[in-house]
N, C-alpha and C positions, 0 to 999 in steps of 0.2 A: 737862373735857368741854364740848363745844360745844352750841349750841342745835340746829344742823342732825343732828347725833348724833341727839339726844331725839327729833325730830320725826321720823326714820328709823327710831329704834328702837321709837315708837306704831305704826305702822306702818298708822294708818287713812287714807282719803281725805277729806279735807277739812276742814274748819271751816263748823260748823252756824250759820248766820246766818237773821240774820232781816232784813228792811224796816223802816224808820224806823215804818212808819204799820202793825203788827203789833199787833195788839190782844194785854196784857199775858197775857191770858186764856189766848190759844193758845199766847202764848209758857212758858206754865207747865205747860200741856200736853206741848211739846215736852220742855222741862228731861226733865220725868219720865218722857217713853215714852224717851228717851236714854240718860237716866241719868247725866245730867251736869250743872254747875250751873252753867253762866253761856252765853250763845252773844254772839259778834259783831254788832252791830246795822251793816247796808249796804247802802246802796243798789241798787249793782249787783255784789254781792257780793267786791269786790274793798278797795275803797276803806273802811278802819275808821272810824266814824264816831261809833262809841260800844258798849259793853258792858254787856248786864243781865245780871246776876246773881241767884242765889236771895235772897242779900242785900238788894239794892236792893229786892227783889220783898218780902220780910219786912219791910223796913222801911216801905216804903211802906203795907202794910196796918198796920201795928201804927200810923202815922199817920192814913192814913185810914179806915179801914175796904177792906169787901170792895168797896167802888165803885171801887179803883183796878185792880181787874184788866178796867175797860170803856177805861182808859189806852189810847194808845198808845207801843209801845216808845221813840221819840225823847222823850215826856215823862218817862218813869221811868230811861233808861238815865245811865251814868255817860257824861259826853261827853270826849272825847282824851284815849281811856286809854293808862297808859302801853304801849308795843308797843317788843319788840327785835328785833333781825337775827341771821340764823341762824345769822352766824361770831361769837355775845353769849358770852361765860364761862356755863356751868351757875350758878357762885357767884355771881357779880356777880347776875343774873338773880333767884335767892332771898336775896340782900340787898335789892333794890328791893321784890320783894315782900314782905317780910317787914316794909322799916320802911314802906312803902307799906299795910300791913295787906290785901292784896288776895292771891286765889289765882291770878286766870286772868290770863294774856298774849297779845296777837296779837304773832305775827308775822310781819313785814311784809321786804319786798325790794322798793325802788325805788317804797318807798309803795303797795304793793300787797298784801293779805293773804296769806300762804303756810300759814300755820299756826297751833295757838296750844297753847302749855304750859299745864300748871295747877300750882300748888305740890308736888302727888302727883305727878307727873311728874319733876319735878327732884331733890325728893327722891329718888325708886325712881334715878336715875338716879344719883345721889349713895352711896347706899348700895351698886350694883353696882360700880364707881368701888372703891369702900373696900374692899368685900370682895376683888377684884382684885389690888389693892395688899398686905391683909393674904396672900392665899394666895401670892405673887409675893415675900413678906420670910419666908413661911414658908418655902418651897423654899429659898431664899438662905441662910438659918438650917442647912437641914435638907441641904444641901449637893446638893440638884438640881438 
């Protein structure tokens, strides 16, 4: 399965970005009215610049204290994350992240952001993949 698959098959509009100069505050706001845990940090919402996470967002208090949610996103974000292309392998994809320890991905076309996976993503998509495959050996078995 491809990357461009995944991203047709969420079937949402967009990738939720934030501004470099996004105070970490609203950006913890947003996480949770979403319901998602990392967004793209960019300038002019195209160009990936960097990514926070709930992660970074946890680690960073567990360091500083509650002062780092007056941050802005360009000081707490992870900066050139890694980002694949939409014709990327499914697996390859959750090999990086997996030894990468990371969930979220942009994805990017001509250095430009188009979308972005999360590990739950690849997985779901991995297991309909499987299931596929087993119902497709059971007919072949079962003489359909």
């Amino acid at each position: 399965m491809l990357v461009h698959q995944i991203l047709n098959s969420k079937g949402d509009s967009g990738v939720i970005t934030v501004k470099p100069d996004a105070k970490v505050s609203e950006v913890t706001h947003l996480l949770a009215e979403r319901r998602i845990g990392g967004v793209v940090v960019s300038s002019d919402g195209k160009a990936v610049e960097g990514i926070l996470s709930e992660r970074d967002i946890v680690r960073s208090l567990a360091l500083k204290g509650p002062s780092c949610l007056d941050e802005e996103a360009r000081e707490m974000m992870t900066r050139n994350p890694s980002c694949c292309a939409p014709g990327d392998q499914a697996d390859n994809i959750l090999q990086r992240m997996t030894d990468g320890r990371f969930r979220h991905m942009p994805v990017t076309q001509d250095k430009e952001l188009i979308g972005i996976v999360t590990i739950g993503d690849v997985v779901k998509a991995r297991l309909q993949e499987l299931a596929m495959e087993k119902d497709a050996l059971e007919g072949m078995i079962m003489g359909h």
